[in-house]
C-alpha positions, 0 to 999 in steps of 0.5 A, spaced: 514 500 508 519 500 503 515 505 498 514 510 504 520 513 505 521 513 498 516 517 496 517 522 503 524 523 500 520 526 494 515 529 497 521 533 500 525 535 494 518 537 491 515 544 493 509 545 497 505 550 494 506 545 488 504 540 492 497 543 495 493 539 490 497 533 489 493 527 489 497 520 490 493 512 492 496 507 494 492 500 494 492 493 496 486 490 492 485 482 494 480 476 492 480 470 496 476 464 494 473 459 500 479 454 499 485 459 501 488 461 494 486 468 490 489 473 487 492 481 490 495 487 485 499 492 488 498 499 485 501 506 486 498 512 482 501 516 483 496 522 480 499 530 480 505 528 483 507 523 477 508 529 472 513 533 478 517 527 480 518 526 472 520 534 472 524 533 477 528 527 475 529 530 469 533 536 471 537 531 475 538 526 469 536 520 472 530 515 470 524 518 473 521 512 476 526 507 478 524 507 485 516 505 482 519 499 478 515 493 480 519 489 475 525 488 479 520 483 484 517 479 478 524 474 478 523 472 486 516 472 487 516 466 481 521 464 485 516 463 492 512 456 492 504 458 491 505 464 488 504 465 480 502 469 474 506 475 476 505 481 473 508 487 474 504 494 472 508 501 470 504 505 465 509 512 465 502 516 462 497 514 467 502 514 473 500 506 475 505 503 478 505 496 481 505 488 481 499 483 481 499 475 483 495 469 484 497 466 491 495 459 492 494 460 500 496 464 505 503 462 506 505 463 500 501 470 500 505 472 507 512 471 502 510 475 497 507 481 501 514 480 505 518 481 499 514 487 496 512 492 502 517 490 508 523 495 509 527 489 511 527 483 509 533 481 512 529 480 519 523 475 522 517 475 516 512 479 518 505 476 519 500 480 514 494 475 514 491 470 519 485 466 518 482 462 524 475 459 522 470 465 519 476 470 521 481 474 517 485 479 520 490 483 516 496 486 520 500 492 517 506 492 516 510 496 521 513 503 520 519 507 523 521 513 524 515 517 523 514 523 519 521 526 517 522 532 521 521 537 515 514 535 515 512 534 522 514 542 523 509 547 527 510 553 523 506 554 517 509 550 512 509 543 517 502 545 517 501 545 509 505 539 510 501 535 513 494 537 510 499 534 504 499 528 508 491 528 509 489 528 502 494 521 500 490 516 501 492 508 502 487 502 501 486 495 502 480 492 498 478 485 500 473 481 496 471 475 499 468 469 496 462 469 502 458 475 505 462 479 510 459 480 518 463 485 520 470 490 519 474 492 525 480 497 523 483 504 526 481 508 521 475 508 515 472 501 513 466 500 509 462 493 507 460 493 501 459 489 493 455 484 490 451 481 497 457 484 502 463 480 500 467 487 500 471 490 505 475 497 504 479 500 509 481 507 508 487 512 512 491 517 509 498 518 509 499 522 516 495 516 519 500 512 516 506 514 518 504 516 525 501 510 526 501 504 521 497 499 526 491 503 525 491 500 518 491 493 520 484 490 520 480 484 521 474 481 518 468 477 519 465 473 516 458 471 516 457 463 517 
């Protein structure tokens, strides 16, 4: 995923004491209707750590949040057939960053989510969501490389490192138009909402880069 190594290369830049109680969220938020169509908003915030990229960019003199910039994909997602009302969200003081969109069926969310979150869209599409009747399956985009060596060390400084990793969290919210049976993920998944039409999956940044299938989900839902 293009934001990960990003925000690794930060995380490296950044001092860890500096970083112990730094809390950072990514979230995919989807609403599916029963005819296929919805909409999805992608959304970093990037809490305490927000302040520390912006001090730090601003001793090198570069734009502090370029890298969170959304807007750069409003014009191409436009572009894709399905996909309209595509908004980009940047809001410098609260640290929110993100994109939202309306998709009207699976396919077009498929491109739309390859040209965001894909580390390489020069390769075959990857699939993110299937439907096949009550089932919805959601496969997370595949990660490489793993944790960068400075963050994976076994001395002390690996080690807070990593409890730095634990306290990040990525979530996948899925509403849906009909009462959810059952969630199955490698990681935290909850059912929940108005007469159980929500599901949230939840892993953290460790879980993530080590192994970013866990993250993948599958949903059934009640007949």
């Amino acid at each position: 995923m293009i934001l990960m190594k990003k925000l690794f290369r930060y995380l490296l830049l950044l001092s860890l004491p500096l970083l112990a109680t730094s809390c950072l969220t990514i979230e995919e938020s989807y609403t599916f209707k029963n005819n296929g169509s919805g909409s999805m908003q992608y959304l970093v915030d990037l809490g305490d750590l927000g302040p520390m990229i912006a001090m730090n960019s601003e001793e090198g003199g570069e734009d502090a949040f370029k890298d969170f910039d959304f807007a750069q994909y409003q014009e191409q997602l436009e572009a894709i057939e399905g996909i309209s009302k595509v908004s980009a969200v940047k809001d410098k003081e609260a640290y929110h960053f993100g994109i939202n969109f309306s998709f009207r069926n699976i396919e077009a969310l498929n491109k739309a989510l390859n040209l965001i979150l894909r580390k390489d869209n020069t390769g075959p599409e990857h699939v993110f969501f299937t439907r096949e009747g009550n089932i919805i399956t959601r496969k997370h985009a595949p990660e490489s490389g793993g944790l960068p060596e400075e963050l994976s060390s076994e001395d002390e400084e690996g080690e807070s490192a990593l409890a730095m990793l634990e306290q990040m969290k990525y979530r996948v919210k899925m509403n849906f138009a009909q009462p959810v049976e059952a969630v199955y993920a490698g990681v935290d998944a909850q059912i929940g909402g108005k007469k159980d039409r929500e599901v949230l999956v939840e892993g953290n940044f460790r879980q993530l880069a080590e192994n970013s299938e866990l993250l993948s989900s599958q949903v059934v839902l009640r007949k």
